[in-house]
C-alpha positions in Angstrom: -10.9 -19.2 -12.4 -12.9 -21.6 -13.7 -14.9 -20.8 -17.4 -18.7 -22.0 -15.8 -19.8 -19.3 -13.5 -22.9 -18.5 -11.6 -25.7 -15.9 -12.1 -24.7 -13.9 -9.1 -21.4 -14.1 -10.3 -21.8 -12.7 -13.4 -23.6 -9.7 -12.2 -21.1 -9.5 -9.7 -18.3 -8.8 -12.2 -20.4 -6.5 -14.4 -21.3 -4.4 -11.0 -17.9 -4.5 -10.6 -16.5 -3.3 -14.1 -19.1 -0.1 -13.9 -17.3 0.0 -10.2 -14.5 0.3 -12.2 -15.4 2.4 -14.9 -16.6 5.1 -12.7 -13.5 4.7 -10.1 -12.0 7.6 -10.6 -14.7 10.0 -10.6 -15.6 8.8 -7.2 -15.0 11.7 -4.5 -14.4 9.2 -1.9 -11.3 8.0 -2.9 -9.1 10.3 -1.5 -10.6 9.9 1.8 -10.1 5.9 1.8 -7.9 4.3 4.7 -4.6 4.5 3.9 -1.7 2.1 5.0 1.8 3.4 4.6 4.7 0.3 4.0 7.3 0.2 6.4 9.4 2.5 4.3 12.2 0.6 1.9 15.9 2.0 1.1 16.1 1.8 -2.8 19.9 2.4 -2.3 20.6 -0.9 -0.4 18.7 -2.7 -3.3 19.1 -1.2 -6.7 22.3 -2.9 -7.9 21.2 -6.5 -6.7 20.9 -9.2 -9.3 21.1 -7.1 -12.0 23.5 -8.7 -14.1 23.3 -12.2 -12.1 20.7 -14.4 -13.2 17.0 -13.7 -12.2 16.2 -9.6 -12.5 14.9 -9.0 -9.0 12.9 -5.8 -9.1 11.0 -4.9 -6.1 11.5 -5.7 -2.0 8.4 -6.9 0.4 8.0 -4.4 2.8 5.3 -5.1 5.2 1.7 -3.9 6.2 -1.1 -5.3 8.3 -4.8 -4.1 7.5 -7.4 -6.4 7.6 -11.2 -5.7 6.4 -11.3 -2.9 9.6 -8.8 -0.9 7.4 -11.2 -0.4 4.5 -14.1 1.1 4.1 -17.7 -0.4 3.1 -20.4 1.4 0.1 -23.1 0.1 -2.1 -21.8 -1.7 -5.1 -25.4 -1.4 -7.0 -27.9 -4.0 -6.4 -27.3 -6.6 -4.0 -23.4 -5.8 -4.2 -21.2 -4.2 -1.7 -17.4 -3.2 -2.5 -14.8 -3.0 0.2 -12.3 -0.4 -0.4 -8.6 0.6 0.8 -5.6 2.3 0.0 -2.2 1.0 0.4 1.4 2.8 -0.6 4.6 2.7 -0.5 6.6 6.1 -0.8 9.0 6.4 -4.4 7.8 2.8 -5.2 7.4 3.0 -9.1 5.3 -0.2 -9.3 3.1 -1.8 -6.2 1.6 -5.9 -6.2 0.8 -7.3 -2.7 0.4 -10.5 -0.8 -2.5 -11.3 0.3 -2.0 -14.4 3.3 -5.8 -14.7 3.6 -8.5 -14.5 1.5 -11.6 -16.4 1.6 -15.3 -17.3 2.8 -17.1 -15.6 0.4 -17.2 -18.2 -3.3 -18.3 -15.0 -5.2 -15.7 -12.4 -4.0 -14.1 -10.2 -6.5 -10.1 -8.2 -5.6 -8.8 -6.1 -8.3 -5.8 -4.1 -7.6 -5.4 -0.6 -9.5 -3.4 2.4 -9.5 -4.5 5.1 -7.6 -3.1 7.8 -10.4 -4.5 6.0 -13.5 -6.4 3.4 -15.0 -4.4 0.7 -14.7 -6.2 -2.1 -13.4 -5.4 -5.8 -12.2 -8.2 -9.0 -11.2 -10.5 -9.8 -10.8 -9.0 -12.3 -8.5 -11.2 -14.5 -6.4 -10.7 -16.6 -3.7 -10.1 -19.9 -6.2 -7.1 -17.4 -7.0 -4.9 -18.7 -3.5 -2.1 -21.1 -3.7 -2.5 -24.5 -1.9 -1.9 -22.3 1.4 -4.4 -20.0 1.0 -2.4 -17.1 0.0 -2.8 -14.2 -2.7 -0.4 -12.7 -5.4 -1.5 -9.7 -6.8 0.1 -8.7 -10.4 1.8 -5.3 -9.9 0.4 -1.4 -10.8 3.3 1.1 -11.7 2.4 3.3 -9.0 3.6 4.5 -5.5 -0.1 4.2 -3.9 -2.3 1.0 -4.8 -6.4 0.7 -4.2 -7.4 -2.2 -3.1 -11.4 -2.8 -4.2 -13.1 -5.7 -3.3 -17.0 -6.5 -4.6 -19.2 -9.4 -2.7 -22.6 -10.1 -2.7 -24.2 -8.3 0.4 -25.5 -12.0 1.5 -21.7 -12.6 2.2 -20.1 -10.1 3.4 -20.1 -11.7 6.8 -18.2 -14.4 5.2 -15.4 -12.8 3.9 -12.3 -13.3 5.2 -8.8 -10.9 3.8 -5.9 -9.9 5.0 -2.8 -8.1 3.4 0.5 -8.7 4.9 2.9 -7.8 2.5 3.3 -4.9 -0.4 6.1 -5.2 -3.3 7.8 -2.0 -3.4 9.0 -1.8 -7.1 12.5 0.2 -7.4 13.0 -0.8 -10.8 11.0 0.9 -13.8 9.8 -1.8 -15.9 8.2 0.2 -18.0 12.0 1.3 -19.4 13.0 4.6 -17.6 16.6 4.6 -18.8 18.1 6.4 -15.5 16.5 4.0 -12.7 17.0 0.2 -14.5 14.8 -2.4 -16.0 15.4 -1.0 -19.5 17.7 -3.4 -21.7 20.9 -2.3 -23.3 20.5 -0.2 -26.9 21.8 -3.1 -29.2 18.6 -5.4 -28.4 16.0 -5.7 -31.0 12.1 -5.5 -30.3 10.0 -8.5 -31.2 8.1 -6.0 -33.9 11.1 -5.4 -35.3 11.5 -7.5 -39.5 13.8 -9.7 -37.6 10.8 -11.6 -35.6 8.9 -12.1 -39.0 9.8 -15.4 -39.3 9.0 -16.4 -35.9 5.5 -14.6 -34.8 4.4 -17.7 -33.2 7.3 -18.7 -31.2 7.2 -14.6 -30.1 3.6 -15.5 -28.9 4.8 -18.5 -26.5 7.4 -17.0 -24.6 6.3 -15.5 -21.3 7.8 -13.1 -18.7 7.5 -14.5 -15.2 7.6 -12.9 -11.8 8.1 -14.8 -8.7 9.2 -14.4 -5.1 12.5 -15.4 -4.2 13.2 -14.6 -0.4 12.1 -11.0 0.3 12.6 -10.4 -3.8 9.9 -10.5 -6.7 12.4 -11.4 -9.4 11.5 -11.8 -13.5 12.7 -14.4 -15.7 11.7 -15.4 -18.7 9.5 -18.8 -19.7 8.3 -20.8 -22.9 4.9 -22.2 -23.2 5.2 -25.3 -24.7 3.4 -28.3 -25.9 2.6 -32.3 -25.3 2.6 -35.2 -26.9 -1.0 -35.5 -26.4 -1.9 -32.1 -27.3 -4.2 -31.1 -24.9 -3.4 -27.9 -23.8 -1.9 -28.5 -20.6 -0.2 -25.1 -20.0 3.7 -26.4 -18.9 5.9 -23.8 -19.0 9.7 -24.5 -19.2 12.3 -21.9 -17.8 15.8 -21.9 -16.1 17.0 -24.4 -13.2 18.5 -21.3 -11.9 16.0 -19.1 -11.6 15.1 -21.3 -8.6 11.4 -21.8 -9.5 10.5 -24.8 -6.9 8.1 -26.5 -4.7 8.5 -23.7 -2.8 7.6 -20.6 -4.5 5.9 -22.0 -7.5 2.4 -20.6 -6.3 3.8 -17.3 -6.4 3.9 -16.8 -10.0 2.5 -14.2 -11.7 2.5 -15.1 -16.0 2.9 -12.0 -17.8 1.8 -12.0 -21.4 2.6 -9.7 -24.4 4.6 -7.4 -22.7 6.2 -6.2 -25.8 6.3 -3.1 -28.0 3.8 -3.3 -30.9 6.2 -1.5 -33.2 9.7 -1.9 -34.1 11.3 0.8 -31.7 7.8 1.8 -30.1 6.7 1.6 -26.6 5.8 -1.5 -24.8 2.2 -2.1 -23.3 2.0 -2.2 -19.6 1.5 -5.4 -18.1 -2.3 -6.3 -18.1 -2.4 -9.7 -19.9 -1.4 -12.0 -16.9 -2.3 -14.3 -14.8 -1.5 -15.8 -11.2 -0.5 -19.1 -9.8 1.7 -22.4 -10.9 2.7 -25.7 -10.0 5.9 -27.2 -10.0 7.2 -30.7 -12.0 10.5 -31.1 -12.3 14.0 -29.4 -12.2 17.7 -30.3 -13.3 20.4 -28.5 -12.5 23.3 -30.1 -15.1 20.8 -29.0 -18.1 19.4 -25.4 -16.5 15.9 -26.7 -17.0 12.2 -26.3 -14.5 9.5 -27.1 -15.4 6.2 -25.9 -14.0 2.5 -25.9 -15.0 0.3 -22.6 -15.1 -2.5 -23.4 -12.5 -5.2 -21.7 -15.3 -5.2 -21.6 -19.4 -3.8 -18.4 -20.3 -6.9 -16.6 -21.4 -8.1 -16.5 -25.2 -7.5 -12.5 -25.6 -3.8 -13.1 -24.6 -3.4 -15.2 -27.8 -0.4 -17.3 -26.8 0.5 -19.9 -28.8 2.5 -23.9 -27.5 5.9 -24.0 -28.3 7.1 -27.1 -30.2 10.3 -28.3 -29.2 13.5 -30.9 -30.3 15.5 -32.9 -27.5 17.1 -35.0 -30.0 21.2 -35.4 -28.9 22.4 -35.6 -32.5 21.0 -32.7 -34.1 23.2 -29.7 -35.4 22.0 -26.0 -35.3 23.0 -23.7 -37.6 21.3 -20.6 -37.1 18.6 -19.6 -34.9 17.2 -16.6 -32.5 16.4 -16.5 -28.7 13.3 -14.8 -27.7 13.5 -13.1 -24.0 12.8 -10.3 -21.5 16.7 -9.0 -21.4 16.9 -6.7 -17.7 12.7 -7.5 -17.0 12.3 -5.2 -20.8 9.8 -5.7 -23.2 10.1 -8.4 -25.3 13.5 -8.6 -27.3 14.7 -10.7 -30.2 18.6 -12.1 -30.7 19.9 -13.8 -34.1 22.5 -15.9 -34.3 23.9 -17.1 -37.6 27.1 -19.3 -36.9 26.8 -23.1 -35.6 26.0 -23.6 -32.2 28.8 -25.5 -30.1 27.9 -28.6 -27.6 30.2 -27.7 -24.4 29.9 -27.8 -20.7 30.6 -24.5 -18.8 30.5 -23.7 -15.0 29.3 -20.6 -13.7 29.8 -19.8 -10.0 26.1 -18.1 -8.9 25.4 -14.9 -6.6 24.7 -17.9 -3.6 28.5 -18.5 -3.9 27.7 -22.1 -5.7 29.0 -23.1 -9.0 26.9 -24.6 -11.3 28.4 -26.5 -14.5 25.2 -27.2 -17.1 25.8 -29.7 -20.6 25.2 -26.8 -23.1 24.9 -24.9 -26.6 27.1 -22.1 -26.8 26.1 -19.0 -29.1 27.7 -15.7 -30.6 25.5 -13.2 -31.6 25.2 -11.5 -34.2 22.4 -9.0 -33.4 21.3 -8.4 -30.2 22.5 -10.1 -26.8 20.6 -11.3 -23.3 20.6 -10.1 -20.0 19.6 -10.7 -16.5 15.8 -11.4 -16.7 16.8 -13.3 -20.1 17.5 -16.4 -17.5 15.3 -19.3 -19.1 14.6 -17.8 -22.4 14.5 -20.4 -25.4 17.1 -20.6 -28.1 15.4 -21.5 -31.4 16.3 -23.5 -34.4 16.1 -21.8 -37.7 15.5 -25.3 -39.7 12.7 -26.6 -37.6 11.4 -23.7 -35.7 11.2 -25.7 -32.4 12.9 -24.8 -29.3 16.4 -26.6 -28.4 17.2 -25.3 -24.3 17.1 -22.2 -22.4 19.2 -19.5 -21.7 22.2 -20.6 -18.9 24.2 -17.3 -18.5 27.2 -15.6 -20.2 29.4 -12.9 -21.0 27.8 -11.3 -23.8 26.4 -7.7 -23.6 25.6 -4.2 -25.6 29.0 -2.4 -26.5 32.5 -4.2 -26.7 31.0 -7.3 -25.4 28.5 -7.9 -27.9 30.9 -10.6 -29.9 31.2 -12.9 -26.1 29.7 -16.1 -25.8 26.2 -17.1 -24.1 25.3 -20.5 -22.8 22.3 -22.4 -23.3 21.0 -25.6 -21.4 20.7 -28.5 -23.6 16.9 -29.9 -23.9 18.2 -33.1 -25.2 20.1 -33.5 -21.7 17.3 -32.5 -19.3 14.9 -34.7 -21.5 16.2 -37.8 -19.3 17.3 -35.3 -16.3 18.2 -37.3 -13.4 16.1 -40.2 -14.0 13.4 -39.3 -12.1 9.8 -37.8 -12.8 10.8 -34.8 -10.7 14.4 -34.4 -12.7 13.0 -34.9 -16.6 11.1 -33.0 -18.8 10.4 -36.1 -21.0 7.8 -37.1 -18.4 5.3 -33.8 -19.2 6.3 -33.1 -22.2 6.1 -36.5 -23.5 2.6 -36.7 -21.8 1.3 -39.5 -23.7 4.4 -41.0 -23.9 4.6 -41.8 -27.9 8.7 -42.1 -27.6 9.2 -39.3 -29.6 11.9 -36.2 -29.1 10.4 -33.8 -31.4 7.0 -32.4 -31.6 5.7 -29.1 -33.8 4.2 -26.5 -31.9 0.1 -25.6 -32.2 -2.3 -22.6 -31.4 -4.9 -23.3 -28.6 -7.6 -23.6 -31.2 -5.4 -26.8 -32.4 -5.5 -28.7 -29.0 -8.1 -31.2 -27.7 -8.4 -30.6 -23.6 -10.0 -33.8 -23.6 -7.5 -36.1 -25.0 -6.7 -38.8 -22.9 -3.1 -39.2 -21.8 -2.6 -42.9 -21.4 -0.1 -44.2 -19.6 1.4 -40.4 -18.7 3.8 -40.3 -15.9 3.2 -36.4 -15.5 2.1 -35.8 -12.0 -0.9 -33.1 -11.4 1.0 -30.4 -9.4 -2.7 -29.4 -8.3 -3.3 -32.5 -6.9 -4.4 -33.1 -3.2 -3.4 -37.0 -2.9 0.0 -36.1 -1.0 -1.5 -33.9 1.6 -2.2 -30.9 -0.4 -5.0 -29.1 -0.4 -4.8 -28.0 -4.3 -4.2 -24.3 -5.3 -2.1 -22.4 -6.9 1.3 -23.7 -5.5 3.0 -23.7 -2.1 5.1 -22.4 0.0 7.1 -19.4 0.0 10.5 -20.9 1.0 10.5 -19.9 4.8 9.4 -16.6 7.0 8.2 -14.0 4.3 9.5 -11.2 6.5 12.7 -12.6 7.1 15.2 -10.3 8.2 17.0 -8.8 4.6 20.7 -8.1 6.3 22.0 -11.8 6.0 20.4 -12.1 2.5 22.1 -8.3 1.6 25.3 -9.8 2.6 25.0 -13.1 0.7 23.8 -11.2 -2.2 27.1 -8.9 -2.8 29.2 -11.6 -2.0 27.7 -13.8 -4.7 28.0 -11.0 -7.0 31.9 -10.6 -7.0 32.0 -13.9 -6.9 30.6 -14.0 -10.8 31.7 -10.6 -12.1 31.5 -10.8 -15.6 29.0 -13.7 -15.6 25.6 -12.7 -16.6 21.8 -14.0 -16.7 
């Protein structure tokens, strides 16, 4: 949302943070409207993607409610909050999709468990993607209220409507016997062997997305640009398939990592919503997208730099990921990476051969939801590619190789704007291949970028309206038994072959 805001808007948000506050203790909330989800197998879903690429996690199952399935109260003052109830029965998190919201400029939507504190927003209606569309970050809870503050002058304005809930199967929060905990040889980010790299730690980013009737997780690096200025590009893996398409679904989650060395992990409340898509090339693994707002100043993030020179040699280094959707990990690797090209054959049946660096470990390991983490070089700090796929894993395994997309061969990409990273990353095109990463604090958002060649993903020059994004790829309630089969096929396909 933007950082200027009005007077009605302010006391809006601190109506609605005693709202908030006082939530719980309100007697009323267990006589809100609520809207059961079409109820969701867990069995048919559970084992899908796991080991394959992106982590998907939870399945869109669909409800209809529109402001007539809430309920209406004072909000104090000139404020009125809007309040329903949605849930989905065993889900162990919740997020929604919201295909309408709008009208009222000073509208407020927070999200929050109905059994704790746990809280996401606000989110208002400059919060949509460039089709006017919602995406809620998720609550680890099985029943979700929905609480939405206006100013009584425009109530009558307000337009919302939820279509969709995400009904979460997988316990991110690391409940061993259900998934979405990573194997036992990984290595938490608090853990001595991040010491030397606390800032890269702080620019790698987990990132949830929809991918046909899935919200999937893979894992992202904030990175910096040749003319410093703060531009929020994130780079991540060309096979997460991150596009056009489903872009404006993102949901950034920052910091989701333990704050000690074996301790638990935060739940995820630093995050933020929406992105725009620049570029992608498959024989390098590499997408590129820009964050449609600056992460905010509490999450502390910090811009990756990076090295895309073709003749460099690496001899020791760490990757930085989310292995299985987990909390933050950290791997070390202390023999020479290997140029080579490897093929993997994907869960859509496809193979994929990417120019790569090839790694042993030798402490820790990835995993699915590792897709698009950075590998790091020990001599310059800066980030080299992202994380292809490979064999490696906890137990007998742990000694296999992983593959890495080259950044010095998806600098160029295809050619094209929409196939390079040079063209964003190299924003004020100086020429160069390397650049040092820098804290927020470091970057000039007013630095002109010259003769860049980086489009605005935002913009609305090409029939866009601006937002968040676009399109979800097609009918969000498309019917799941085609994808199902596709999905199982794909995965014998590439036994063996992870991330």
């Amino acid at each position: 949302m933007p950082a200027s805001a009005t007077n009605a808007t302010a006391a809006l948000l601190a109506a609605a943070t005693l709202c908030l506050i006082g939530g719980r203790a309100h007697a009323d909330v267990d006589a809100l409207p609520l809207h059961v989800a079409e109820p969701v197998s867990e069995a048919d879903y559970r084992d899908i993607g796991s080991e394959h690429g992106p982590r998907p996690y939870a399945i869109a199952t669909p409800v209809s409610i529109g402001l007539d399935g809430g309920s209406w109260a004072s909000g104090g003052g000139d404020t009125l909050v809007w309040r329903t109830r949605v849930t989905s029965p065993g889900a162990r998190s919740l997020s929604l999709m919201l295909p309408r919201f709008a009208g009222a400029p000073d509208a407020r939507l927070y999200l929050r468990a109905a059994g704790s504190d746990m809280t996401q927003g606000p989110y208002g209606i400059d919060d949509v993607d460039r089709e006017g569309r919602l995406w809620t970050a998720l609550v680890f809870d099985d029943t979700a209220v929905v609480e939405v503050l206006v100013p009584a002058a425009q109530r009558d304005a307000l337009v919302l409507e939820i279509a969709g809930a995400y009904h979460g199967w997988s316990d991110l929060r690391g409940t061993k016997n259900i998934g979405g905990t990573s194997g036992s040889c990984n290595v938490d980010v608090a853990c001595p062997q991040g010491d030397d790299w606390r800032d890269q730690i702080r620019s790698v980013v987990g990132l949830s997305y929809t991918s046909g009737n899935f919200r999937s997780f893979c894992t992202g690096n904030l990175v910096n640009n040749t003319s410093s200025d703060g531009t929020p590009l994130v780079l991540t893996a060309h096979h997460c398939g991150i596009r056009e398409g489903n872009a404006g679904s993102i949901i950034a989650y920052w910091n989701y990592q333990a704050a000690t060395c074996g301790g638990d992990a935060p739940s995820f409340t630093q995050s933020q919503n929406g992105a725009g898509f620049l570029a992608t090339h498959e024989f390098s693994d590499h997408t590129l997208v820009q964050l449609a707002d600056q992460p905010d100043a509490a999450f502390n993030v910090h811009f990756a730099g990076w090295d895309a020179r073709d003749d460099i040699t690496v001899d020791s280094g760490v990757s930085i990921h989310h292995p299985d959707a987990d909390a933050k990990k950290i791997s070390v690797f202390t023999t020479p990476l290997v140029k080579e090209q490897e093929t993997i054959t994907r869960n859509n049946g496809l193979p994929q051969t990417v120019a790569a660096w090839r790694v042993r470990w030798s402490q820790g390991t990835t995993e699915g939801g590792s897709s698009g983490s950075g590998i790091w070089d020990d001599a310059t700090g800066r980030l080299i590619g992202v994380l292809f796929g490979g064999r490696a894993s906890c137990g007998q395994n742990q000694d296999l190789e992983d593959y890495y997309g080259r950044l010095d061969v998806g600098w160029e990409g295809g050619g094209s704007v929409d196939t390079q990273m040079r063209a964003c990353m190299d924003k004020a095109q100086l020429g160069v291949r390397t650049l040092d990463g820098a804290d927020p604090g470091a970057l000039d958002p007013t630095a002109e970028a010259g003769a860049s060649r980086c489009p605005d993903p935002f913009a609305g020059s090409d029939g866009n309206d601006g937002g968040g994004g676009g399109s979800s790829g097609g009918s969000f309630w498309a019917p799941l038994l085609l994808l199902m089969a596709l999905l199982r096929r794909g995965s014998t396909a590439a036994r063996g072959i992870r991330r």
